[in-house]
C-alpha positions as CSV (number, residue, x, y, z in Angstrom):
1,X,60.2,27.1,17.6
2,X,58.8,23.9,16.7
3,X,55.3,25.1,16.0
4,X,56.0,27.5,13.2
5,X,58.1,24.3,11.6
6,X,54.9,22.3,12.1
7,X,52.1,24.7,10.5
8,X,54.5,25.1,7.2
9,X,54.8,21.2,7.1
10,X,51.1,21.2,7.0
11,X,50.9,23.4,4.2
12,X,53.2,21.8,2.4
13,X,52.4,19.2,-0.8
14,X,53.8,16.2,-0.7
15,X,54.5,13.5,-3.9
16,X,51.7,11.9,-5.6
17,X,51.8,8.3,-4.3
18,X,50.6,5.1,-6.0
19,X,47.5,3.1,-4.1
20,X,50.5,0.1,-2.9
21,X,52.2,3.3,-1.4
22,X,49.6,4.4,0.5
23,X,48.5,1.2,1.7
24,X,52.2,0.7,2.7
25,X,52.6,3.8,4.9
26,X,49.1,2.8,6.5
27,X,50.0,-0.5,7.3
28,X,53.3,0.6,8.7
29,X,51.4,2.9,10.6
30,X,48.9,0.7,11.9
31,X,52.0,-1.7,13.6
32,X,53.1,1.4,15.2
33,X,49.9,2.2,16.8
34,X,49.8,-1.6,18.1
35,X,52.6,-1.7,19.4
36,X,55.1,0.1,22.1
37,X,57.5,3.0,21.6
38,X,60.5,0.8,21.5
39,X,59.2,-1.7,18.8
40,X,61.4,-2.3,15.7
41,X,59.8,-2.9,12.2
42,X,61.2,-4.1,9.3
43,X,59.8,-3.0,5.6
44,X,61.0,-4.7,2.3
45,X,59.7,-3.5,-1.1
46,X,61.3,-4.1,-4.1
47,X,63.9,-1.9,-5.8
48,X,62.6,0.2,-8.2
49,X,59.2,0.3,-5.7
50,X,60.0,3.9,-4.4
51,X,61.5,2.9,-0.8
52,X,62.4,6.5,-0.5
53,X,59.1,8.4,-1.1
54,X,57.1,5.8,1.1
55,X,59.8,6.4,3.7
56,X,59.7,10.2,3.4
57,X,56.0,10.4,3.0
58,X,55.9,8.4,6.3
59,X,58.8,11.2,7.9
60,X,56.3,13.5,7.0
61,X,53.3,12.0,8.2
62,X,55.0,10.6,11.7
63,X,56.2,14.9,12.5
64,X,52.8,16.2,11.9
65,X,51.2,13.1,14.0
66,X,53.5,13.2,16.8
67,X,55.2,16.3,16.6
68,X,58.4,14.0,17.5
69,X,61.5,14.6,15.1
70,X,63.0,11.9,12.2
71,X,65.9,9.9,11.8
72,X,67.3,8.7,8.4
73,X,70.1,6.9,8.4
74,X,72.2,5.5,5.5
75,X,75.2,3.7,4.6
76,X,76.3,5.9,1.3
77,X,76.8,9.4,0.7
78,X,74.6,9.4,-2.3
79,X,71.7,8.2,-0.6
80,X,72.3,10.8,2.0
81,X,71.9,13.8,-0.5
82,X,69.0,11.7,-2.4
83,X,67.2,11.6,0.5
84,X,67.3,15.1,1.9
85,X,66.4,16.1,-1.5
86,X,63.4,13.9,-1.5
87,X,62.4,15.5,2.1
88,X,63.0,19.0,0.4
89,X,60.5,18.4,-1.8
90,X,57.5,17.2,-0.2
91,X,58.6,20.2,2.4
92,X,60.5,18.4,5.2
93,X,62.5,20.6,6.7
94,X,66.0,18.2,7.6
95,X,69.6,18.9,7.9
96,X,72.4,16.5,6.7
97,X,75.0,15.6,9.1
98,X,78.0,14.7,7.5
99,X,81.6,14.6,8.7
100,X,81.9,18.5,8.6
101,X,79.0,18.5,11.5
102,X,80.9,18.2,14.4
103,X,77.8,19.4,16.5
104,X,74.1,20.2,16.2
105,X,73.7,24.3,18.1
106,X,70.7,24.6,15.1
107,X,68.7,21.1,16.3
108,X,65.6,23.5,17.0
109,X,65.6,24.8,13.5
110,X,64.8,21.4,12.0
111,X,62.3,18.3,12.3
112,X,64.3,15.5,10.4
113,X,67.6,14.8,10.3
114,X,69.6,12.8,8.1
115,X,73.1,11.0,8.4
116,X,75.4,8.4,7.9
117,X,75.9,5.5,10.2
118,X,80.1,6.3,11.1
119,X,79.2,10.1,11.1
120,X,76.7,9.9,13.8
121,X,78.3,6.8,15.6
122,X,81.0,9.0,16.4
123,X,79.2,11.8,17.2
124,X,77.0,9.7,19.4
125,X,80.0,7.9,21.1
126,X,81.9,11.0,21.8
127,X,78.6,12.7,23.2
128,X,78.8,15.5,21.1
129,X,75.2,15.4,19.8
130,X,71.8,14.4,21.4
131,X,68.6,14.5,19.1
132,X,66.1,15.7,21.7
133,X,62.5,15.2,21.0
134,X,63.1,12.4,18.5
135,X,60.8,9.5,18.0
136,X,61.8,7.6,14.8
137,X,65.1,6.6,13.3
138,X,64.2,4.9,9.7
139,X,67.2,3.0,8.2
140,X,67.7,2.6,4.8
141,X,69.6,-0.5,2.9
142,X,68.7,-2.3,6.9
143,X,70.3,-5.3,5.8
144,X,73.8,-3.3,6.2
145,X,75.3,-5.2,9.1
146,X,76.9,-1.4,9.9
147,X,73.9,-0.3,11.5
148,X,73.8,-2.4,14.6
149,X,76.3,-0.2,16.2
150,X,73.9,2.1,16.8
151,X,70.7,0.3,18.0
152,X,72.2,0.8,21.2
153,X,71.4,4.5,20.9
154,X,68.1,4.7,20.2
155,X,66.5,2.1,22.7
156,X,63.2,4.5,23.4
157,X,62.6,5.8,20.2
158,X,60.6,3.2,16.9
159,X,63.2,1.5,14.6
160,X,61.9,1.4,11.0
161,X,64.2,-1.0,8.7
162,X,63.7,-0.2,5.0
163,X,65.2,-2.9,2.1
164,X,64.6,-4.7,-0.9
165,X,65.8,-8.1,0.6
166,X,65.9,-8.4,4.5
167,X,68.6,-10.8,4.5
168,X,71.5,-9.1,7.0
169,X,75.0,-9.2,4.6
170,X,76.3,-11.3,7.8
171,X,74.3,-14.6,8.0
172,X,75.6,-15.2,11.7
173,X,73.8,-11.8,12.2
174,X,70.2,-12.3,11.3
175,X,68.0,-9.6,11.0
176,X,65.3,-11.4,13.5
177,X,67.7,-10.2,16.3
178,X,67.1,-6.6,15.9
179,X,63.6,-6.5,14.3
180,X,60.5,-7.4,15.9
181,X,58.3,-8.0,12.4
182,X,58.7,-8.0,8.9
183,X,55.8,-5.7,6.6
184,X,56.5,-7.4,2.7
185,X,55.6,-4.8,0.5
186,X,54.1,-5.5,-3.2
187,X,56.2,-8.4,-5.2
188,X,58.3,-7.8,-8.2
189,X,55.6,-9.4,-10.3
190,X,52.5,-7.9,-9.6
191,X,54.8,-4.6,-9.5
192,X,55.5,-5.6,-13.1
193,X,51.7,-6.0,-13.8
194,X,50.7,-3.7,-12.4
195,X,53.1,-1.4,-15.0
196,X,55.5,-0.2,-12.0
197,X,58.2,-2.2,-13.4
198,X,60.0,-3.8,-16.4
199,X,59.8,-6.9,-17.5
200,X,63.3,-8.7,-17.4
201,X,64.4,-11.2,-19.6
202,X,67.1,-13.6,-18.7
203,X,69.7,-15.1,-20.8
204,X,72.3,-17.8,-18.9
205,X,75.4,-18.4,-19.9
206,X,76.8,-21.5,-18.9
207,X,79.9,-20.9,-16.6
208,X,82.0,-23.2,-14.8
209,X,82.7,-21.6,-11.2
210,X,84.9,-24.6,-9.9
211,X,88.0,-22.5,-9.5
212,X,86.4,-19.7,-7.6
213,X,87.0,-19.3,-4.1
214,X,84.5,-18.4,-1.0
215,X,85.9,-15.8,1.4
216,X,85.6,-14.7,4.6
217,X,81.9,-12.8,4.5
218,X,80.6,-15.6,2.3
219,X,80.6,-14.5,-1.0
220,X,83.1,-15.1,-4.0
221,X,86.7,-13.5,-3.6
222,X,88.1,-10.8,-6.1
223,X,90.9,-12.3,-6.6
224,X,89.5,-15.9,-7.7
225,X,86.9,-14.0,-10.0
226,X,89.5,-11.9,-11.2
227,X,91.3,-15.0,-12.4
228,X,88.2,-16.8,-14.1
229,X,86.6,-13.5,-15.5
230,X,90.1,-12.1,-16.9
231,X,91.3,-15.1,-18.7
232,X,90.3,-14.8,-22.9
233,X,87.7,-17.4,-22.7
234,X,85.3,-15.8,-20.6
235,X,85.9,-12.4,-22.0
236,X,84.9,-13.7,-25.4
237,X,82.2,-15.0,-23.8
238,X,81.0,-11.9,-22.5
239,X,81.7,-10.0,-26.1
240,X,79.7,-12.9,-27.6
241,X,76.5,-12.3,-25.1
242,X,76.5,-8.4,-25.4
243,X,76.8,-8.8,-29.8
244,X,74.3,-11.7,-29.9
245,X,71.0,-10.4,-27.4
246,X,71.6,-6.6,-26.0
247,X,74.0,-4.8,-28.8
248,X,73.3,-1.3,-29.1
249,X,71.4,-0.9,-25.9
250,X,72.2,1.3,-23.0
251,X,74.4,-1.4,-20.5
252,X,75.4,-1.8,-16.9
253,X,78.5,-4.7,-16.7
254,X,78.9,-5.8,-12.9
255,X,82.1,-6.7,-12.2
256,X,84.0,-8.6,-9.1
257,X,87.5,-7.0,-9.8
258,X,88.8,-3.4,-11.1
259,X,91.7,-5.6,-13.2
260,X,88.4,-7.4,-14.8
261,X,86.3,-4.1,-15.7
262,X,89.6,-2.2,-17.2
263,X,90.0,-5.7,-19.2
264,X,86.3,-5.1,-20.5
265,X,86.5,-1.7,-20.8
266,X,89.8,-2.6,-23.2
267,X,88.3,-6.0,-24.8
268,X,84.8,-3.7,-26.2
269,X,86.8,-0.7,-27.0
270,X,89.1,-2.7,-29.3
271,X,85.4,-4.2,-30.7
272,X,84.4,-1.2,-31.9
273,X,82.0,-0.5,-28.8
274,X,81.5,2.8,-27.2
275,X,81.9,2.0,-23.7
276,X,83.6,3.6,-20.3
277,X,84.7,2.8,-16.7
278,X,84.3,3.3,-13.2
279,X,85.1,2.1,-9.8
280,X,85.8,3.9,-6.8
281,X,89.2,4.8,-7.4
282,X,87.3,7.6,-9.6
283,X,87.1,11.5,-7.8
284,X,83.9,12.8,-7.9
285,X,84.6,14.7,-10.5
286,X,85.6,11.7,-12.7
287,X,82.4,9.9,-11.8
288,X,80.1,12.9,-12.7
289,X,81.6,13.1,-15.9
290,X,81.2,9.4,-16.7
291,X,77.6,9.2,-15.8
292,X,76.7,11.7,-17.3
293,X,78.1,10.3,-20.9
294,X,76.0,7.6,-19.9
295,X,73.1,9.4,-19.3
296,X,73.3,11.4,-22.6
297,X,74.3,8.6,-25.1
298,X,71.5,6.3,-26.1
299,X,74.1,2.9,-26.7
300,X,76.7,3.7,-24.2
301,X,78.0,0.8,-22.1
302,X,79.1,1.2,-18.2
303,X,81.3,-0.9,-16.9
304,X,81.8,-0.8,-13.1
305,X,82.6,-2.6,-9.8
306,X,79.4,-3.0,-7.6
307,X,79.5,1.0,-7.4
308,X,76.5,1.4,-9.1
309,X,74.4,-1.8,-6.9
310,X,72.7,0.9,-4.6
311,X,72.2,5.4,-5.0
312,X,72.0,5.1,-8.8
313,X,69.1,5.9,-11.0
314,X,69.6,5.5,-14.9
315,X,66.0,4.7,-16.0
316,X,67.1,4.2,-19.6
317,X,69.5,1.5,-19.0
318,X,67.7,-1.9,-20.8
319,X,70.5,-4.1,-20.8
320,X,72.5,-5.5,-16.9
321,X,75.2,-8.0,-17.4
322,X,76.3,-9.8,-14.8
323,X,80.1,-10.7,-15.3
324,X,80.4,-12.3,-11.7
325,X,79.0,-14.7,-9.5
326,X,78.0,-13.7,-6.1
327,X,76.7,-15.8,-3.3
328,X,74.4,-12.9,-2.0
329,X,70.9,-12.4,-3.1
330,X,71.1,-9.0,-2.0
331,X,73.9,-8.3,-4.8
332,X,72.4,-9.7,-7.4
333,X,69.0,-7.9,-7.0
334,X,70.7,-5.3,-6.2
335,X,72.5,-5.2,-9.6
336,X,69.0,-6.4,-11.7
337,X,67.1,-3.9,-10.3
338,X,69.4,-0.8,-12.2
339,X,67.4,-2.0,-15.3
340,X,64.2,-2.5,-14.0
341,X,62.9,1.1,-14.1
342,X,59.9,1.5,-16.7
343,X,59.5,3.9,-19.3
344,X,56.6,5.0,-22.1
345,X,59.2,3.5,-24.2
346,X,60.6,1.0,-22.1
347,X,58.5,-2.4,-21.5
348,X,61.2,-4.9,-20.8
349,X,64.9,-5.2,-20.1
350,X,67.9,-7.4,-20.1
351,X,69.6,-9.5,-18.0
352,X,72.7,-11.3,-18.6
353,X,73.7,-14.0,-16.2
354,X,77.4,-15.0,-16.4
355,X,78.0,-16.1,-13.3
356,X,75.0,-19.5,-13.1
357,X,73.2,-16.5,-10.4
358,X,69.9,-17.1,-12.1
359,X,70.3,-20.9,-11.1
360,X,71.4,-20.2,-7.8
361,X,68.4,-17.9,-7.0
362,X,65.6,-17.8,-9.4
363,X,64.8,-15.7,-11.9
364,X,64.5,-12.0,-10.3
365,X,61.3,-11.7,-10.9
366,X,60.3,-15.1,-9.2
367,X,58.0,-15.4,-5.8
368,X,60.2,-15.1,-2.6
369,X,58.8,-15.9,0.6
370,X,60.7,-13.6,2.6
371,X,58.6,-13.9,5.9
372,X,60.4,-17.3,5.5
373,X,63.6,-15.9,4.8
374,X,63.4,-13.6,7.9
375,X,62.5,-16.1,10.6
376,X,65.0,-19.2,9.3
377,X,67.9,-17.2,7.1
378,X,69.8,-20.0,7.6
379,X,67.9,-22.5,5.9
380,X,67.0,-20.6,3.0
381,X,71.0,-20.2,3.0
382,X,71.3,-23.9,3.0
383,X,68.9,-25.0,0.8
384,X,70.3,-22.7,-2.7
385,X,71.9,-25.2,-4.8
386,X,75.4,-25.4,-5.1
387,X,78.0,-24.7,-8.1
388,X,78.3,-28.5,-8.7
389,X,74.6,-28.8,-8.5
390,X,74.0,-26.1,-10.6
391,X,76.4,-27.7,-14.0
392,X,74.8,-30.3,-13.2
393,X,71.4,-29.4,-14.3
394,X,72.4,-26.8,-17.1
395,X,71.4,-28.0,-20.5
396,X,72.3,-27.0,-23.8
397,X,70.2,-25.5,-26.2
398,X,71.9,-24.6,-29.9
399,X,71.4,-21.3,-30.6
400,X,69.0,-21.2,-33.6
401,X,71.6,-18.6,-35.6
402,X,73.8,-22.4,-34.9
403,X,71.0,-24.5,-35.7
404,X,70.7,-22.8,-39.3
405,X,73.9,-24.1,-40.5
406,X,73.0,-27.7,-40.2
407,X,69.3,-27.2,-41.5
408,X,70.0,-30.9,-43.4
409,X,70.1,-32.7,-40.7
410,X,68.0,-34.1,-38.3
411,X,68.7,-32.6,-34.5
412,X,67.8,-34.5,-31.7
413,X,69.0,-34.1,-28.6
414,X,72.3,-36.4,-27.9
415,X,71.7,-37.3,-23.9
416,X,75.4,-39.1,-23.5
417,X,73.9,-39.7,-19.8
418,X,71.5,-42.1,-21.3
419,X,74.0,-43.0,-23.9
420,X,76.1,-44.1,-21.1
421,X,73.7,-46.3,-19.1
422,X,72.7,-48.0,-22.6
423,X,76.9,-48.6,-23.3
424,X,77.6,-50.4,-20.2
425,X,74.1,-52.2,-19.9
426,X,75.5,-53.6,-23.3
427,X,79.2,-54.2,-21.6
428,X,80.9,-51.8,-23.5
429,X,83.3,-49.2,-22.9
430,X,83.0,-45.9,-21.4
431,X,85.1,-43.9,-24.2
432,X,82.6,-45.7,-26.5
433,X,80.2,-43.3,-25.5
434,X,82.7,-40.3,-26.9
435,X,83.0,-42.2,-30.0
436,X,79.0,-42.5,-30.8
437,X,78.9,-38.6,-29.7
438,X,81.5,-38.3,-32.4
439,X,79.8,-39.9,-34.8
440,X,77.1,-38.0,-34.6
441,X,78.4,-34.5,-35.0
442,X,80.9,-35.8,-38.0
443,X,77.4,-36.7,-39.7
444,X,76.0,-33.3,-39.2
445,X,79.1,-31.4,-40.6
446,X,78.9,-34.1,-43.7
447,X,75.4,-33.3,-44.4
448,X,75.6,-29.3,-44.0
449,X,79.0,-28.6,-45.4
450,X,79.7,-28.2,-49.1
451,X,83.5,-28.5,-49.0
452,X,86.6,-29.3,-46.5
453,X,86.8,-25.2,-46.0
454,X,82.8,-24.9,-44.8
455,X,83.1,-28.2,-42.6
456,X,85.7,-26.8,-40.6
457,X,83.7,-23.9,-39.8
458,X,81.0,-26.1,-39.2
459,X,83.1,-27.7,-36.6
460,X,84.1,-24.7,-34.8
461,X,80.1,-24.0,-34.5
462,X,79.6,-27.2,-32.5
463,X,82.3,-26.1,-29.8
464,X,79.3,-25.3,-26.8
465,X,77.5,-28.4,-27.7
466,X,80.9,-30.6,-27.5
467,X,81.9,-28.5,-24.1
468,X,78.4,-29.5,-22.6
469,X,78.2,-33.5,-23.6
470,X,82.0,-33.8,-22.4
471,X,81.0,-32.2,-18.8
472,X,78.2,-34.6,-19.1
473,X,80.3,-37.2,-19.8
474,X,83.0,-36.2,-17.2
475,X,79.9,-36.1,-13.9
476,X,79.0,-40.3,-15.9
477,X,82.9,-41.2,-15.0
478,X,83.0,-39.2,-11.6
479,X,86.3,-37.5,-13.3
480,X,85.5,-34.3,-13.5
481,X,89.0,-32.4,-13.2
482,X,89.7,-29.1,-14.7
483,X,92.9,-30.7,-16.7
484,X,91.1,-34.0,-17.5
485,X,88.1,-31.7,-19.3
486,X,90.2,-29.9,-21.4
487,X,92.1,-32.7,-22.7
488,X,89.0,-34.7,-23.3
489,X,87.9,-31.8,-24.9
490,X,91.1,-31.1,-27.5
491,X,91.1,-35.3,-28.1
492,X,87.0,-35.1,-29.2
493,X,87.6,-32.2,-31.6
494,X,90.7,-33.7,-33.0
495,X,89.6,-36.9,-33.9
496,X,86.1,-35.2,-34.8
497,X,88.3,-33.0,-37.6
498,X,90.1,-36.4,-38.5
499,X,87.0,-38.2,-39.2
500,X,85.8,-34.9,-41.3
501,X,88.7,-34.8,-43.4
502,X,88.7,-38.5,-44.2
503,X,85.2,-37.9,-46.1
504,X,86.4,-35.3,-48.3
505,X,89.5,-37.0,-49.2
């Protein structure tokens, strides 16, 4: 039966592919020649590269080669549907086995099969299927920790491991264990130059994470981000960074908490902002609706909860915000790479960073040496700085819509770490320091404000740059406590809008 199966798959068209396509499925191809029946591979490309055609063009290519059958696995039931559609297409006959398959009496009618990794555990387990005649099992998203349950199954048969970042999600898992080699596929920038890609640009937000929490798989908890990014301050943060670099743009808002997105979802609405949510409390029904107002409304803004990080394809989205933190790289490009699909009309994209990410990993579109990554996981793990390091390092820059308000004075840049070393060189105080910082900004609001009412506004302006020099201040003194910073904080602008007043009085 197999033969008629074969001679219409040889008939068949498949996709177009780009040259770094085709050079991928060769090179792929050329490890399996090398090497024995049994060997596992591992393949990263970037998100946004085409994983899925290169994997199903390679399906394709391995059936009429071999004449052995396909296996796809994945993780989520949208890639499952994705991907038999994508076999469909190029003519790959394949059958999805879901939870209703309780048993395969058809297995002759078809060349590829595709399922997810509990549905055909089970199966497996109970020995109510057996794939005769099979001779690859490609895994998509590899760096899912949920696959290795079934290695164990398919000891005679090529492993192909397909991801964007092969990093495993469990770092006391490494991917070395269960893959022999790693192919890296064309790099985010050259896919960018090359016209395959948007160009992102970042915009940091300076965030202070001390009061999150790491849980048990490494990353940040809900419930600490749920505190942080509910409370008013980072909200209005988040308002302010939408209005001042991506307002009226299509935008995906990531989110650690459901509490946290319906807060958003309320906090734009109430702005006048045209905006919806979704987690995966939604039925299907729910989320079809939702994404499709999403799709069909040019400014409409989506915020979810990580539902959208893998099996979702909005081209026209030119705006991400990242209202979290996450201590995965896998997340985060994950997350970036929903925006970084390129359009005739669509050059470049957004990223928001609320969450110091861009710090912790580089810029998205930055060089990774992932061979390194593969072989020592751990020391790339080890060597990303950490949140103390990170405020450390950040620097403030005035916005220049800030810097027009005080176009009569002179604006250096304040370093109170120098200011510091110079006070006590000179035996002074440490709290002298605040004072000369004082000083300073009571100057500016002299010199750009026409009356009491303007100065105070004025003052109100300055709030980022008087957050950052008391942090700076705070790291000088080694006292860096979350209640000692927001006293120093309330004492500086008090005595700042004392020294104000006295001038216009």
């Amino acid at each position: 039966m197999i033969n008629p199966l074969l001679e219409r798959l040889e008939r068949s068209e498949g996709k177009k592919l780009y040259g770094y396509q085709l050079d991928s499925i060769d090179t792929i191809f050329d490890r399996f020649s090398k090497n024995p029946a049994n060997y596992n591979l591992l393949f990263q490309l970037p998100t946004g590269g085409g994983k899925t055609v290169i994997f199903a063009e390679l399906a394709k290519r391995f059936i009429l080669e071999t004449h052995k059958k396909v296996l796809i696995l994945t993780h989520r039931i949208e890639l499952l549907a994705q991907t038999s559609r994508m076999l469909n297409d190029i003519g790959v006959n394949n059958k999805i086995i879901n939870s209703k398959i309780k048993d395969l009496p058809d297995e002759h009618e078809h060349l590829c099969f595709v399922a997810m990794v509990e549905t055909l555990n089970n199966r497996l387990s109970d020995e109510k299927m057996e794939l005769e005649n099979l001779g690859l099992v490609i895994i998509d998203e590899a760096h899912y920790n949920s696959f290795r349950k079934l290695f164990k199954f398919f000891e005679d048969q090529i492993i192909l491991g397909v991801t964007a970042t092969p990093l495993s999600s469990n770092i006391k898992l490494p991917l070395k264990d269960n893959y022999q080699e790693l192919i890296v596929g064309e790099s985010i920038q050259s896919l960018i130059k090359k016209g395959f890609l948007s160009q992102g640009n970042t915009y940091s937000y300076d965030v202070n994470l001390r009061s999150l929490k790491i849980g048990i798989n490494g990353d940040y908890t809900v419930s600490s981000s749920e505190r942080l990014y509910g409370n008013f301050f980072m909200q209005e943060k988040l308002l302010y960074a939408y209005e001042e670099k991506a307002k009226g743009s299509k935008t995906l808002i990531f989110n650690n908490g459901i509490a946290t997105s319906k807060q958003v979802y309320a906090l734009f609405k109430e702005a006048g902002h045209e905006i919806m949510h979704l987690d995966n409390t939604h039925s299907e029904k729910e989320r079809a609706d939702i994404l499709e107002w999403f799709h069909t409304k040019k400014d409409a803004i989506l915020t979810s909860v990580s539902i959208l990080t893998t099996g979702f394809d909005e081209p026209e989205v030119s705006t991400v915000i990242l209202n979290r933190a996450t201590k995965s790289l896998t997340l985060y490009h994950q997350m970036i790479g929903r925006g970084s699909r390129v359009l005739p009309s669509k050059k470049e994209f957004n990223i928001i960073d609320l969450g110091n990410n861009a710090r912790r990993f580089g810029l998205w579109e930055n060089h990774i040496n992932w061979q390194d990554i593969f072989r020592n996981p751990n020391s790339f793990i080890d060597g990303l700085y950490s949140d103390e390091e990170i405020e450390k390092e950040f620097v403030y820059d005035m916005p220049e819509e800030v810097r027009v308000r005080f176009l009569n004075s002179v604006i250096g840049e304040f370093d109170i770490k120098e200011e510091y070393h110079n006070v006590m060189k000179a035996g002074g105080k440490a709290r002298d320091v605040i004072q000369l910082s004082i000083n300073e900004h009571t100057l500016m609001v002299v010199e750009n404000g026409e009356d009491l009412l303007e100065a105070l506004e004025l003052i109100k302006l300055l709030d980022k740059d008087i957050e950052f020099r008391i942090k700076q201040y705070s790291y000088c003194i080694s006292k860096t406590t979350e209640s000692y910073l927001t006293w120093l904080q309330t004492e500086y602008r008090r005595k700042l809008e004392f020294a104000v007043r006295q001038h216009y009085f």
